[in-house]
VEXDREN-2710 file (C-alpha; in Angstrom, 1 decimal):
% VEXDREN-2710
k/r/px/py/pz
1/UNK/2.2/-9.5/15.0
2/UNK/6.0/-10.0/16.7
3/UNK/8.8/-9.3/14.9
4/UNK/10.8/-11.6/16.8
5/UNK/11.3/-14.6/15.4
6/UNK/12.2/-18.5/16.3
7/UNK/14.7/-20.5/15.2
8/UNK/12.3/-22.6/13.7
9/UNK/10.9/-19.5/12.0
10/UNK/14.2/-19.1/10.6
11/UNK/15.1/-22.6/10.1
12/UNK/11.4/-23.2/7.6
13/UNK/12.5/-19.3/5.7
14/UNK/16.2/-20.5/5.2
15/UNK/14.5/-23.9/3.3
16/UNK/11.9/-21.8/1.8
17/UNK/14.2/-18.9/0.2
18/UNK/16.9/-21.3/-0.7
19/UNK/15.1/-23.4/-2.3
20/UNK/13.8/-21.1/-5.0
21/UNK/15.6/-21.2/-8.2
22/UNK/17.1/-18.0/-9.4
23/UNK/14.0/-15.3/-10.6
24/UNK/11.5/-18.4/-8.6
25/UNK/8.5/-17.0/-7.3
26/UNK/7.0/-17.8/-3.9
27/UNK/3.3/-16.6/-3.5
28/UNK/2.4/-15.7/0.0
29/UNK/-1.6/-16.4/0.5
30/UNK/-3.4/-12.8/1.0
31/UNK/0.1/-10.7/0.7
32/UNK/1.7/-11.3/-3.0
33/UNK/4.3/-12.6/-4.6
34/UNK/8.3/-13.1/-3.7
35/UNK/10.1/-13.4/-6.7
36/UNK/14.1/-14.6/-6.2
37/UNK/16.3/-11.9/-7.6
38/UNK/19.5/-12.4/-6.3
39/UNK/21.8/-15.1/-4.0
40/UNK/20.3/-13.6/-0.7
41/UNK/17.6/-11.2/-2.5
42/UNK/14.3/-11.6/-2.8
43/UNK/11.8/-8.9/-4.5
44/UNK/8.0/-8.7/-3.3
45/UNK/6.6/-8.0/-6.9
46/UNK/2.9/-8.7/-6.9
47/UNK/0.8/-7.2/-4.0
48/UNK/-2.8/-8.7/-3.4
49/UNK/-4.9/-5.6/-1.4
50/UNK/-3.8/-1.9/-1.5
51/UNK/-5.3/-1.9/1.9
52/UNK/-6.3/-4.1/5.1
53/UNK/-9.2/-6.0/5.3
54/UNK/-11.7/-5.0/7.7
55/UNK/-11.6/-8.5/9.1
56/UNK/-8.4/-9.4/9.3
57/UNK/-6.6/-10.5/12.3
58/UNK/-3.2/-9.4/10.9
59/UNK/-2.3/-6.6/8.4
60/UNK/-0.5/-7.9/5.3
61/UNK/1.3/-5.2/6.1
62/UNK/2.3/-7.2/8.9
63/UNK/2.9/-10.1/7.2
64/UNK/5.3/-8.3/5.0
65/UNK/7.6/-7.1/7.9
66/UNK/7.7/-10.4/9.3
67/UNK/9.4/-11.6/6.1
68/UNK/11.8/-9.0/6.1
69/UNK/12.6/-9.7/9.8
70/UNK/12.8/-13.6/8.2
71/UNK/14.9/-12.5/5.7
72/UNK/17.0/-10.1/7.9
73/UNK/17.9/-12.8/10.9
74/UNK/19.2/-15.2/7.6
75/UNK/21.2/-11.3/6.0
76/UNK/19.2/-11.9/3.0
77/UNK/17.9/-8.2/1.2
78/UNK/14.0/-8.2/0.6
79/UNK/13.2/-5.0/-2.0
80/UNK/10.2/-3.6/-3.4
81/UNK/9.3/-3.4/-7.1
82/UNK/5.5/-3.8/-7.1
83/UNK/4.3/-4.7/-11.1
84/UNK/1.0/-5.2/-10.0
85/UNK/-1.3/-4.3/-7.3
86/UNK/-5.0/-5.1/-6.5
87/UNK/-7.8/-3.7/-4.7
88/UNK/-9.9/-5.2/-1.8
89/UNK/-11.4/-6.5/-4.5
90/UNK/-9.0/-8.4/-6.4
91/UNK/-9.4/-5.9/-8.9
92/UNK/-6.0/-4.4/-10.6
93/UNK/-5.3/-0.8/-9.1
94/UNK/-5.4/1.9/-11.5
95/UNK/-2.1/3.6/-12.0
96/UNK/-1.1/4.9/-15.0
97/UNK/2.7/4.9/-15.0
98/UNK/3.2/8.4/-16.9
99/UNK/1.1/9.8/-14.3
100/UNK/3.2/9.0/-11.2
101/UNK/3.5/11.9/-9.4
102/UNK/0.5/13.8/-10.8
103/UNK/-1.1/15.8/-8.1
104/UNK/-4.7/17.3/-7.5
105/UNK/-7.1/19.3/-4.9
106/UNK/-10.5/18.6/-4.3
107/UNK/-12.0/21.5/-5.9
108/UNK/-14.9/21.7/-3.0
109/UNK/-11.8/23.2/-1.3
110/UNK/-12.1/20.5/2.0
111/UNK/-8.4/20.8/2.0
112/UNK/-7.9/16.9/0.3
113/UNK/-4.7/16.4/-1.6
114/UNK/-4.5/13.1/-3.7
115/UNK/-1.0/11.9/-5.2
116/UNK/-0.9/9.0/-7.9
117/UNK/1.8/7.1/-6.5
118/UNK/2.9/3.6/-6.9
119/UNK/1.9/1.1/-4.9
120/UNK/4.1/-0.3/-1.5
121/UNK/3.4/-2.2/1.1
122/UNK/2.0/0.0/4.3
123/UNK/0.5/2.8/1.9
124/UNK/-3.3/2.9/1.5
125/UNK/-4.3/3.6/-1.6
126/UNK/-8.0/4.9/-2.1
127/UNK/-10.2/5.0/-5.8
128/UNK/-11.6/7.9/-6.8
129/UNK/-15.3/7.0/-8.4
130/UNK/-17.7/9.3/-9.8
131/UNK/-15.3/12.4/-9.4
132/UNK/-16.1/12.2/-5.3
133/UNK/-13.7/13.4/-2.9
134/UNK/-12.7/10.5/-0.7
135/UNK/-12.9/13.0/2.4
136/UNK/-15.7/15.4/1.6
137/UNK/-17.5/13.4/-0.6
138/UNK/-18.8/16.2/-2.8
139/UNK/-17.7/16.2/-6.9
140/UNK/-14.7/17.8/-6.4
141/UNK/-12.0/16.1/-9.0
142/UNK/-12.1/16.4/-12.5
143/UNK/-13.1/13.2/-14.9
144/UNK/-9.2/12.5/-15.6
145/UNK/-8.9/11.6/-12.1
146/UNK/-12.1/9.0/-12.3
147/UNK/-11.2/5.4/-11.7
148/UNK/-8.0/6.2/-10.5
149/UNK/-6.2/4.8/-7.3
150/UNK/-4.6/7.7/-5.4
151/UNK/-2.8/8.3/-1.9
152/UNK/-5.1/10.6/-0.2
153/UNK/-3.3/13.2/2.0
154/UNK/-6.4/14.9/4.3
155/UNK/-4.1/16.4/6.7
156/UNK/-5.0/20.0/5.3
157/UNK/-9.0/18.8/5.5
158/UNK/-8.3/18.0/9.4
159/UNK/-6.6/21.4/9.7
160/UNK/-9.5/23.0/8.1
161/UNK/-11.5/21.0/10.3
162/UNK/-9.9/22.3/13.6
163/UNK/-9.8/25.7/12.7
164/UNK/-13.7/26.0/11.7
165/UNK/-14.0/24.0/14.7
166/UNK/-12.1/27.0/16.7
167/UNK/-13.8/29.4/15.0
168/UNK/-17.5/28.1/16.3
169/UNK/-16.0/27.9/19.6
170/UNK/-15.1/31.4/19.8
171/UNK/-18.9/32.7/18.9
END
């Protein structure tokens, strides 16, 4: 998707934002919610999918930068203050709040890291069901990390990866 945008682009998001009432919410199909929260500030507060869907022609990730380049061309602020996130699925994402932060390694040791972090637009939150590693897929979280959405960081699993890899080329 461009991030340039028309005139008339601009024109329908200059009607649109001013013409929500202060703390008026705008819903935008397949994306989430824009609540006003300011004179020239709007706050994306509800996200629909904590990932992409397989089908889609655009990423609501996408979609979300075009209304911030909306928003930017008309110097209007758009923040981020998700209060709830779904799944694929339409199903609420699993975050507890006093767990933000909270950090685990697959015990299989396959080099996954997952994070409890809250949700934003562009980060890809994954569930962890049945204590399965979403990399290895072996039982290697505890059952205090079951049902939970998490931000998987594998980049020590590909590291592992490449050096087993370079270890079976050198025999």
């Amino acid at each position: 998707m461009s991030m340039e945008v028309t005139e008339e682009q601009v024109h329908w998001a200059y009607r649109l934002f001013n013409s929500l009432a202060p703390h008026g919410r705008w819903t935008l199909p397949g994306v989430g919610v824009y609540e006003r929260t300011g004179d020239q500030t709007l706050t994306f507060i509800e996200m629909f999918t904590s990932r992409p869907r397989p089908d889609a022609m655009v990423s609501i990730w996408d979609q979300h930068d075009f209304i911030v380049a909306l928003a930017n061309a008309l110097e209007w602020d758009v923040q981020v203050n998700i209060i709830s996130a779904y799944d694929i699925d339409h199903n609420p994402l699993n975050i507890p709040e006093d767990r933000i932060g909270d950090v685990a390694v697959c015990s299989k040791k396959c080099g996954t890291i997952v994070r409890i972090e809250p949700p934003e637009p562009g980060v890809v939150l994954h569930k962890i069901e049945n204590k399965k590693c979403p990399i290895c897929n072996k039982v290697g979280f505890t059952k205090e990390w079951d049902g939970l959405h998490v931000y998987v960081d594998s980049r020590g699993a590909a590291l592992r990866q490449e050096r087993e890899m370079d270890r079976g080329e050198e025999e």
